[in-house]
Backbone and ligand atoms as CSV (ligand in chain L), in Angstrom:
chain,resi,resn,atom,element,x,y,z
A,1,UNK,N,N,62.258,48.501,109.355
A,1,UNK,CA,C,62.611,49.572,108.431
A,1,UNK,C,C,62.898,50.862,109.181
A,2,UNK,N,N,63.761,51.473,108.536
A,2,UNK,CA,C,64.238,52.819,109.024
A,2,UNK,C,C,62.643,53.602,109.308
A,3,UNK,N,N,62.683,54.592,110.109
A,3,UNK,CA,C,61.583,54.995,110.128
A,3,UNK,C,C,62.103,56.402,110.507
A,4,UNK,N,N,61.498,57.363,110.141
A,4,UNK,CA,C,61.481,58.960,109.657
A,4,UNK,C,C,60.304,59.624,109.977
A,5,UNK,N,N,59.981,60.586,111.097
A,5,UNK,CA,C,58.525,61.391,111.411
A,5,UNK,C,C,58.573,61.892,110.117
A,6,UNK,N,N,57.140,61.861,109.821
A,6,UNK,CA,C,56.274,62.446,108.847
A,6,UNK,C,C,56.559,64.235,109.049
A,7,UNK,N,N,56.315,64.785,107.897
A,7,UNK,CA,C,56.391,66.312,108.244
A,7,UNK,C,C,55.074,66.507,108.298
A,8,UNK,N,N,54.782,67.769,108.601
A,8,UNK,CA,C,53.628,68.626,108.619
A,8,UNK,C,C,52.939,69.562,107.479
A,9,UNK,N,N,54.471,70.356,107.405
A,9,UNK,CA,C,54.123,71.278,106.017
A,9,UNK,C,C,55.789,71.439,105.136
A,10,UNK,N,N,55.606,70.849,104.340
A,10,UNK,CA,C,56.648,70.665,103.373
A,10,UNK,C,C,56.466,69.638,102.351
A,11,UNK,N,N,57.455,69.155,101.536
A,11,UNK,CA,C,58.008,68.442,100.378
A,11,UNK,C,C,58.201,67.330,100.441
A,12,UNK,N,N,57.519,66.088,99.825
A,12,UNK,CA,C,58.462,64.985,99.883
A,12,UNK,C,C,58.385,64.246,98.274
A,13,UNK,N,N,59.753,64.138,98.374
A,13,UNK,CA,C,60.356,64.359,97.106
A,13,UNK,C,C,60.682,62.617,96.513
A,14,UNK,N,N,59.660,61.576,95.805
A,14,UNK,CA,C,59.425,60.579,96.205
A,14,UNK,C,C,59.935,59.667,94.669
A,15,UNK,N,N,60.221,58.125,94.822
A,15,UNK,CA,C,59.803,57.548,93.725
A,15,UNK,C,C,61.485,57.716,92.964
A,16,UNK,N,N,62.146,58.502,93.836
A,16,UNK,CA,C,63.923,58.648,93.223
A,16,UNK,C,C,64.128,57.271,92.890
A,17,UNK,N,N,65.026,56.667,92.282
A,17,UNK,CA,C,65.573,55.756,91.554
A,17,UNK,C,C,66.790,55.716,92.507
A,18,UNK,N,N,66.857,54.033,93.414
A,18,UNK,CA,C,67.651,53.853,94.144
A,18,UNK,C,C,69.453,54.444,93.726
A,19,UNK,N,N,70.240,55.410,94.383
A,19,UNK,CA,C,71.325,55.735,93.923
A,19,UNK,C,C,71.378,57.438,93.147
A,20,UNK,N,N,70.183,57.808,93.288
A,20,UNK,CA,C,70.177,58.693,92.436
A,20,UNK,C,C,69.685,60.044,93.100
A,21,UNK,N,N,69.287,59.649,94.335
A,21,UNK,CA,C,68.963,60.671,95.627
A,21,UNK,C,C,70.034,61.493,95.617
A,22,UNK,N,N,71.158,61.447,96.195
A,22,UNK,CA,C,72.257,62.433,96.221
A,22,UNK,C,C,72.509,63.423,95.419
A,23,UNK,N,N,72.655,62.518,93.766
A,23,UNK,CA,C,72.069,63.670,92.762
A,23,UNK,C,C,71.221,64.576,92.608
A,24,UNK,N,N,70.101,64.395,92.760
A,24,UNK,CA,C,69.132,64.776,93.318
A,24,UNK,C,C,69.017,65.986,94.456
A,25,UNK,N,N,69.738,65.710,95.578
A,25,UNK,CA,C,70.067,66.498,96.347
A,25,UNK,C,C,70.839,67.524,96.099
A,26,UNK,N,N,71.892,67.267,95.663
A,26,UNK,CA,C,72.820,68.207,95.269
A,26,UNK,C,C,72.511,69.068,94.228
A,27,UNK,N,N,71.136,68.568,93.633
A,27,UNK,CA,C,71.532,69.657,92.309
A,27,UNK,C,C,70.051,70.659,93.341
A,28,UNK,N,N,69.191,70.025,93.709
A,28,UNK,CA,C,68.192,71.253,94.162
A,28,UNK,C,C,68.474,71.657,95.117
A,29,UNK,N,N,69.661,71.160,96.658
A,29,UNK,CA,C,70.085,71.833,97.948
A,29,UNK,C,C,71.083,72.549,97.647
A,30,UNK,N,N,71.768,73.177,97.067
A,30,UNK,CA,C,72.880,73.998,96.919
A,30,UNK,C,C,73.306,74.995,97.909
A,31,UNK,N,N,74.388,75.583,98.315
A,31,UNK,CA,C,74.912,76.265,99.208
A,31,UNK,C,C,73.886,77.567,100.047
A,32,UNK,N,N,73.441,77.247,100.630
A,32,UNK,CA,C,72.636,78.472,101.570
A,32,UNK,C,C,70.972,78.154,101.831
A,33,UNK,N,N,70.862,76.594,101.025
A,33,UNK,CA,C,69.739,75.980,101.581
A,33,UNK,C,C,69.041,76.013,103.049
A,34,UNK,N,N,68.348,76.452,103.197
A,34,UNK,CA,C,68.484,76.876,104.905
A,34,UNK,C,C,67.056,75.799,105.410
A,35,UNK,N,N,66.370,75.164,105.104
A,35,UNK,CA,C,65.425,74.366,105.232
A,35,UNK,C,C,65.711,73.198,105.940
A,36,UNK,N,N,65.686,72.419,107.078
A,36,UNK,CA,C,65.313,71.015,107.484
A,36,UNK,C,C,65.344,69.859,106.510
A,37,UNK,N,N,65.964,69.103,106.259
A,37,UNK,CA,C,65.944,68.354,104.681
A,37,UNK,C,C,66.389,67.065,105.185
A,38,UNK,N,N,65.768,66.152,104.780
A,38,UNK,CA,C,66.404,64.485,105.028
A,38,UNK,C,C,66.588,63.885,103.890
A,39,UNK,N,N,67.415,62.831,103.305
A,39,UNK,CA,C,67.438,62.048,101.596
A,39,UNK,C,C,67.859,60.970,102.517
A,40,UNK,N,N,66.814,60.091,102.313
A,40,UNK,CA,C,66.513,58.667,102.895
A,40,UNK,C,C,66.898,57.551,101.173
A,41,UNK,N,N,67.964,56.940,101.789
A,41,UNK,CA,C,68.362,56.246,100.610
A,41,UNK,C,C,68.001,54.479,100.661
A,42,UNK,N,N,67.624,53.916,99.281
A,42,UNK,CA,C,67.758,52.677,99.584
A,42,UNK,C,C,66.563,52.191,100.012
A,43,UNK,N,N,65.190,52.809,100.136
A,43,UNK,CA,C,64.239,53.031,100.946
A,43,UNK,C,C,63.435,51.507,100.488
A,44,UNK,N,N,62.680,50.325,101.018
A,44,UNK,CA,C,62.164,49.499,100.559
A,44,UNK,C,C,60.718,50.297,99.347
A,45,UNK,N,N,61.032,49.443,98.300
A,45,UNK,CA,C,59.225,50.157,97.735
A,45,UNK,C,C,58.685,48.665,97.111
A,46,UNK,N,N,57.324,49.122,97.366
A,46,UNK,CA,C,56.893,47.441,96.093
A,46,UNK,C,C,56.743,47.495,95.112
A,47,UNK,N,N,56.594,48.598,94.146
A,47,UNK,CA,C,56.838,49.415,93.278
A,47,UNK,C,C,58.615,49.311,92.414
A,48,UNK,N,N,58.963,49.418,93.240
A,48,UNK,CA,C,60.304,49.975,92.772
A,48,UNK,C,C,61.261,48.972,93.117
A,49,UNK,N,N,61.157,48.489,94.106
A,49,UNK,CA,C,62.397,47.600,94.963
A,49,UNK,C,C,63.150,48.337,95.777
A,50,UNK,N,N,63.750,49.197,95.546
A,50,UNK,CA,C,64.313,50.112,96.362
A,50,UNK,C,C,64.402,51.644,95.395
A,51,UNK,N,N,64.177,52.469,96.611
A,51,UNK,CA,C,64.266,53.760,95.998
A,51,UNK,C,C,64.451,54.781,97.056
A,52,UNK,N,N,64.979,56.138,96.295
A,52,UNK,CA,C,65.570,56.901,97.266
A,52,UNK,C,C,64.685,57.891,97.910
A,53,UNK,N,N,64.341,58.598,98.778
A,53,UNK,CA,C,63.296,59.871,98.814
A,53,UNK,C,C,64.058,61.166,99.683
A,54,UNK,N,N,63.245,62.326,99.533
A,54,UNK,CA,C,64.446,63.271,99.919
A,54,UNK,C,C,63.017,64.021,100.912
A,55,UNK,N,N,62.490,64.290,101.883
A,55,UNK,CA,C,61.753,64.986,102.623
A,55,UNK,C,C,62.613,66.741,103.311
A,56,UNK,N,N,61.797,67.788,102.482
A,56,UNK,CA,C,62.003,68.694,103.338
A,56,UNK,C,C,61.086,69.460,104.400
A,57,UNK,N,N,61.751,70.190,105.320
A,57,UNK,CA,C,60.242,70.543,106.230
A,57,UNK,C,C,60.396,71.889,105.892
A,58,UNK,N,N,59.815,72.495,104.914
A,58,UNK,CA,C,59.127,73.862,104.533
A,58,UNK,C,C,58.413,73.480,102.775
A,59,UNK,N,N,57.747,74.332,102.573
A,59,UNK,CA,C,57.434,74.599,101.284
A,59,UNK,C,C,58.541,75.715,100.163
A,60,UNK,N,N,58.659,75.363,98.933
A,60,UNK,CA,C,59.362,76.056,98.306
A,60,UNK,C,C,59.493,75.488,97.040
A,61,UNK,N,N,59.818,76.662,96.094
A,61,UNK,CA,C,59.341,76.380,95.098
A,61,UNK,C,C,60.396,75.349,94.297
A,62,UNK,N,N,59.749,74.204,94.201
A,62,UNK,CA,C,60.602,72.829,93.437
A,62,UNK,C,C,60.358,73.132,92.219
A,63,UNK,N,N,62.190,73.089,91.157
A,63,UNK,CA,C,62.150,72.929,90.057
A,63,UNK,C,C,62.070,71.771,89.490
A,64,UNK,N,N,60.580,71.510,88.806
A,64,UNK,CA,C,60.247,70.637,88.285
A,64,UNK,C,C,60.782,70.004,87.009
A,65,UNK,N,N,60.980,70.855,86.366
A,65,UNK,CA,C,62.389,70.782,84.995
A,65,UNK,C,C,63.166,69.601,85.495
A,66,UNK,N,N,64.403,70.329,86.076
A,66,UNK,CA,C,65.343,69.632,86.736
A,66,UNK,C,C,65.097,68.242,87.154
A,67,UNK,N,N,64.282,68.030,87.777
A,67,UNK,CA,C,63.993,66.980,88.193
A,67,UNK,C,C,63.111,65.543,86.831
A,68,UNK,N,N,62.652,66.923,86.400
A,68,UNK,CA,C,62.448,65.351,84.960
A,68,UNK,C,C,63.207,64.945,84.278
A,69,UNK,N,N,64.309,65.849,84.240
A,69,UNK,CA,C,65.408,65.915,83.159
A,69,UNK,C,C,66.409,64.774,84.013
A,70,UNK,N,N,66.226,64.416,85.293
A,70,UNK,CA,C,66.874,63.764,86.066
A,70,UNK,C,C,65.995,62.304,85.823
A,71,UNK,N,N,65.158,62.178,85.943
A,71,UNK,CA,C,64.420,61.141,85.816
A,71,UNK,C,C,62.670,61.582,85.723
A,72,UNK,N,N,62.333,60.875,84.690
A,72,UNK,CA,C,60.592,61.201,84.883
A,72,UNK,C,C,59.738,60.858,85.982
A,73,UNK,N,N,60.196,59.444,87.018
A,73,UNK,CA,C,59.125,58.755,87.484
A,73,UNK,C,C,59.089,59.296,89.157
A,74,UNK,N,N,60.206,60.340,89.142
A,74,UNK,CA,C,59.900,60.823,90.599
A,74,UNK,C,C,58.305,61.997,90.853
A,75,UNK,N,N,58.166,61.588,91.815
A,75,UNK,CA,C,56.644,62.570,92.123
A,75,UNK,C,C,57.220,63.339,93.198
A,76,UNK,N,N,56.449,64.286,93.101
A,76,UNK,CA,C,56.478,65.184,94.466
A,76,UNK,C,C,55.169,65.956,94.955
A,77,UNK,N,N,55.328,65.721,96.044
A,77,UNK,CA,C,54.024,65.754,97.442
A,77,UNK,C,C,54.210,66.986,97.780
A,78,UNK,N,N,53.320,67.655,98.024
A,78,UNK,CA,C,53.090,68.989,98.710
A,78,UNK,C,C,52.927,68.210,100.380
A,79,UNK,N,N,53.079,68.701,101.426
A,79,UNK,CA,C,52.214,68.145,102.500
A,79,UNK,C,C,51.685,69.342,103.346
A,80,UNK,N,N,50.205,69.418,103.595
A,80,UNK,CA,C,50.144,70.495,104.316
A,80,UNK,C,C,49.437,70.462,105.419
A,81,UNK,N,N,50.068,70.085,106.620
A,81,UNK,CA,C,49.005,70.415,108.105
A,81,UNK,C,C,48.866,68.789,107.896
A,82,UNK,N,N,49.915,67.943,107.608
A,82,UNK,CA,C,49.918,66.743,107.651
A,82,UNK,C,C,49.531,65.561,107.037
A,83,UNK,N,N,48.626,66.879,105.711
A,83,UNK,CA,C,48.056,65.923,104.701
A,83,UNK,C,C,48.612,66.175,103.373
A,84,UNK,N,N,48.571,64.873,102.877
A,84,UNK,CA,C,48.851,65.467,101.275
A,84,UNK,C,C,47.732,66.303,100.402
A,85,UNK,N,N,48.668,67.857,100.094
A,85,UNK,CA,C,47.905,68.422,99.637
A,85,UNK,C,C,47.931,68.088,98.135
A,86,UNK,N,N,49.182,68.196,97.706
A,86,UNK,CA,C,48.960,68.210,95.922
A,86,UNK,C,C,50.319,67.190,95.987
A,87,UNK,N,N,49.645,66.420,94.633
A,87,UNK,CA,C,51.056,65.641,94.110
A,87,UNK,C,C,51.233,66.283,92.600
A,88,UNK,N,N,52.656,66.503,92.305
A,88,UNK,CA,C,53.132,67.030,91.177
A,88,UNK,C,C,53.559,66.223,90.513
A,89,UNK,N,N,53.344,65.814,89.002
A,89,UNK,CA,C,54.123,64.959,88.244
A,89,UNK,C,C,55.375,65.620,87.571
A,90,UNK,N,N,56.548,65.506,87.171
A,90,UNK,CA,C,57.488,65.940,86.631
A,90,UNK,C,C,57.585,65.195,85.135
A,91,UNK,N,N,58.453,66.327,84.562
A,91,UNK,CA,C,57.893,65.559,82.940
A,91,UNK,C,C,59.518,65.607,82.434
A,92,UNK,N,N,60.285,65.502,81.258
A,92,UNK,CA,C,60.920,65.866,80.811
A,92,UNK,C,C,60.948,66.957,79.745
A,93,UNK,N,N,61.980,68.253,80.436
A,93,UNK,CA,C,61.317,69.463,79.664
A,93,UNK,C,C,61.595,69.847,78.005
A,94,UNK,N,N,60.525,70.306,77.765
A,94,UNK,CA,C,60.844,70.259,76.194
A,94,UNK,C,C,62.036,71.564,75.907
A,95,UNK,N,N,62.354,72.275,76.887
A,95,UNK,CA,C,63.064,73.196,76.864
A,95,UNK,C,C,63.694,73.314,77.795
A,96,UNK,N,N,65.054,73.387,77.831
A,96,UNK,CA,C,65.956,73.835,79.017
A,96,UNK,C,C,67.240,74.591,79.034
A,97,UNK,N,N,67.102,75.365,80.511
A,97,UNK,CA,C,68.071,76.438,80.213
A,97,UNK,C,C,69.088,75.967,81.765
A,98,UNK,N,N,70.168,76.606,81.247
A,98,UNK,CA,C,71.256,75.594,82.543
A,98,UNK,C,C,70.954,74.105,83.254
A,99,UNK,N,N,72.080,73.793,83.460
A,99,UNK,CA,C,72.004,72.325,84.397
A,99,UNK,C,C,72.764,71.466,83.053
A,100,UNK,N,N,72.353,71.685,81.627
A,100,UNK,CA,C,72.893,70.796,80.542
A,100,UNK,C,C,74.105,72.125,80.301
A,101,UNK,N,N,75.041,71.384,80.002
A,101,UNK,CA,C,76.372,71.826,79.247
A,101,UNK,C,C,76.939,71.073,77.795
A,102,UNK,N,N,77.086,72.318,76.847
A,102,UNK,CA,C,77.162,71.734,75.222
A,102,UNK,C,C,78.242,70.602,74.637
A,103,UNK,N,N,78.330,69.616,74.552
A,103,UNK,CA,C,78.966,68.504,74.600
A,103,UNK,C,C,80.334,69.046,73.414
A,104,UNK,N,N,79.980,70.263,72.592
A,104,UNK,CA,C,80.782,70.485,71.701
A,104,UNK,C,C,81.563,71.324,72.560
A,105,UNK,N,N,83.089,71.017,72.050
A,105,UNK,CA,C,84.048,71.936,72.801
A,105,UNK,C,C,84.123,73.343,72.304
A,106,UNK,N,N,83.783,73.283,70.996
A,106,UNK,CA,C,84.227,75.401,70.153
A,106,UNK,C,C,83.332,75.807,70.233
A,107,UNK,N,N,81.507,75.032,70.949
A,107,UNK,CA,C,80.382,75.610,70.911
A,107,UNK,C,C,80.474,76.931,71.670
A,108,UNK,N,N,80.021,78.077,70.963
A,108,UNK,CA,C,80.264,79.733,71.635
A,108,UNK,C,C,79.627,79.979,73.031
A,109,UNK,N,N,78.911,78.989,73.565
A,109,UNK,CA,C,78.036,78.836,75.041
A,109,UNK,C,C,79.628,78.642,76.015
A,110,UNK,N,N,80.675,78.204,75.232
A,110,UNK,CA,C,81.974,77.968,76.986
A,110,UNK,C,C,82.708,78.944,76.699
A,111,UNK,N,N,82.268,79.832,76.089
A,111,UNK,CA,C,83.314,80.847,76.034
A,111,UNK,C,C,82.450,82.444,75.907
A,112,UNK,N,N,81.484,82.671,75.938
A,112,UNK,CA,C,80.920,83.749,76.504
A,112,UNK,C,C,80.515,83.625,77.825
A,113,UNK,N,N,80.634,83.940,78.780
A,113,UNK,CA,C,80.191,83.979,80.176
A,113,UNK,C,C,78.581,84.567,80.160
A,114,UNK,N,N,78.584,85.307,79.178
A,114,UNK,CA,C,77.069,85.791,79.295
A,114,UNK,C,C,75.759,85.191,78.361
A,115,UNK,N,N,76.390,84.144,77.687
A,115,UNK,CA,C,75.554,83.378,77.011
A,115,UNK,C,C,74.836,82.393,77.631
A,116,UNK,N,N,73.366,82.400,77.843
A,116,UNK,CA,C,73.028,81.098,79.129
A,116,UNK,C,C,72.385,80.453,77.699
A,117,UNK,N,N,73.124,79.066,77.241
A,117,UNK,CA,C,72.646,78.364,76.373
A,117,UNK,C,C,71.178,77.613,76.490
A,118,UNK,N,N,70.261,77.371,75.360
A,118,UNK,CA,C,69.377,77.121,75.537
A,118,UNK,C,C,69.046,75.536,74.936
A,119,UNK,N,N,68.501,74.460,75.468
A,119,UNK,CA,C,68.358,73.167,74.533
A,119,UNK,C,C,67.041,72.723,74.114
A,120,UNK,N,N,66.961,72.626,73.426
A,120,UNK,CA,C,65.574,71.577,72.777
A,120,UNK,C,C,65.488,70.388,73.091
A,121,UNK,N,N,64.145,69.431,73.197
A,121,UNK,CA,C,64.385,68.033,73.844
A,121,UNK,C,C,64.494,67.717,71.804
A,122,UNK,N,N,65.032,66.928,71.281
A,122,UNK,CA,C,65.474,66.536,70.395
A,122,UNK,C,C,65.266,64.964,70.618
A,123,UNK,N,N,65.545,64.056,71.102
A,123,UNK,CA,C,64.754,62.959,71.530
A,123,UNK,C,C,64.551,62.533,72.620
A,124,UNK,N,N,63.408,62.197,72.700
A,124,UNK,CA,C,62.650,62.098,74.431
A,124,UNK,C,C,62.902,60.918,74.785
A,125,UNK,N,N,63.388,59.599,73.655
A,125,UNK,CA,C,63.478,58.487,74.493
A,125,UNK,C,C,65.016,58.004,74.699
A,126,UNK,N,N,65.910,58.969,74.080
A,126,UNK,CA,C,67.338,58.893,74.398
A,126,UNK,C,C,67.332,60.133,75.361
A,127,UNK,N,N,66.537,61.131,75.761
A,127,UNK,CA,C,67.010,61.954,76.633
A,127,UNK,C,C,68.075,62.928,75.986
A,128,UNK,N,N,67.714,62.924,74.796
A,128,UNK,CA,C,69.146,63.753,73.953
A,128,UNK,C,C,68.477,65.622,74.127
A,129,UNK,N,N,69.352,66.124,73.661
A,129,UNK,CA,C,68.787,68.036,73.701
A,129,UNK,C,C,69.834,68.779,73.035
A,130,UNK,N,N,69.173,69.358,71.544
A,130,UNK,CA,C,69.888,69.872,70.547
A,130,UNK,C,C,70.201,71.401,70.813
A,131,UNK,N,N,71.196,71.799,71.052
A,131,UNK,CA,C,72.479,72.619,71.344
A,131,UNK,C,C,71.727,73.923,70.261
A,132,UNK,N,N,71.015,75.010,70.981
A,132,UNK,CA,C,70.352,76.479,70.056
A,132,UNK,C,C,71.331,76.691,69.254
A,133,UNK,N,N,72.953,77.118,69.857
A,133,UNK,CA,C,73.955,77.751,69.089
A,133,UNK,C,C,74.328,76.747,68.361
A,134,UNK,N,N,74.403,75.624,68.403
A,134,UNK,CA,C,75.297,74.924,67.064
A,134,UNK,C,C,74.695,73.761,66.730
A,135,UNK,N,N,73.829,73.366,67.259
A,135,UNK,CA,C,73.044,72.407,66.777
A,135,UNK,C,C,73.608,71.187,67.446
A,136,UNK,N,N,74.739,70.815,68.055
A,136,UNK,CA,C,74.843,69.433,68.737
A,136,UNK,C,C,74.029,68.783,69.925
A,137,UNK,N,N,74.057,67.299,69.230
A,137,UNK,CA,C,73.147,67.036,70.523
A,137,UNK,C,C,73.802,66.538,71.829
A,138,UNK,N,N,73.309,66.690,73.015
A,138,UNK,CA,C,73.761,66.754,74.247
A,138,UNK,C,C,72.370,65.845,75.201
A,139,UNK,N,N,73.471,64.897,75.799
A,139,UNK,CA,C,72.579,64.595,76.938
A,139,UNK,C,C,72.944,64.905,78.379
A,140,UNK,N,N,71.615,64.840,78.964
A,140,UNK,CA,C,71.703,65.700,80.663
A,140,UNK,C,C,72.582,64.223,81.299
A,141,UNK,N,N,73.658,64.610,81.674
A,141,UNK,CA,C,74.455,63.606,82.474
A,141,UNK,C,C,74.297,63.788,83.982
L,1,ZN,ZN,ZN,76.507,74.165,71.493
């Protein structure tokens, strides 16, 4: 198996759903990320069968939202001085603001620039989220 040094003090971002790392990556590394970061894909688990994990080497603050809204079953590890300090569970949020976009086209959220639309979880086991301004429901794609 691929093998990857352990960090010291940072993130490991675990339990991704094989294929879904990149996503993952891309939505929390965005342009000016300046941190040490690896996304180990495909990773063997016995658990899972395969799954993706994303290790960074610093601490910082992980949006946990995001990441449930991406999938519930990823965890994330604090590591500190080589040990695991805290594991975080991620949930799916009952409230969310950016990352979802309103599935309705005349909804007034794509056409004010200054409107940051807001969603409700509306059903938790379709992953659906009902649209503040107009009421449509929308899922996080
Ligand atoms: Zn809307």
């Amino acid at each position: 198996m691929l093998e990857v040094k352990g960090i010291d003090n940072g993130i490991v971002i675990d339990h991704i759903k094989a294929g879904d790392g990149l996503k993952v990556f891309n939505t929390l590394f965005g342009e000016g990320f300046k941190y040490p970061v690896v996304l180990l894909m495909n990773v063997c688990s016995k658990a899972m069968g395969k799954k993706d994990i994303i290790k960074v080497e610093n601490t910082f603050d992980v949006d946990l939202d995001i990441l449930g809204l991406i999938d519930e079953n990823i965890t994330v590890n604090i590591i500190k001085d080589g040990e695991l300090s805290e594991k975080k569970k991620v949930a799916l949020p009952e409230v969310m603001q950016g990352y979802i976009t309103c599935k309705n086209p005349r909804c007034i959220s794509h056409f004010d620039n200054y409107v940051d639309p807001t969603f409700k979880l509306y059903n938790k086991e379709k992953r659906e989220f009902v649209c503040e301004f107009c009421d449509e429901i929308t899922r996080f794609q």
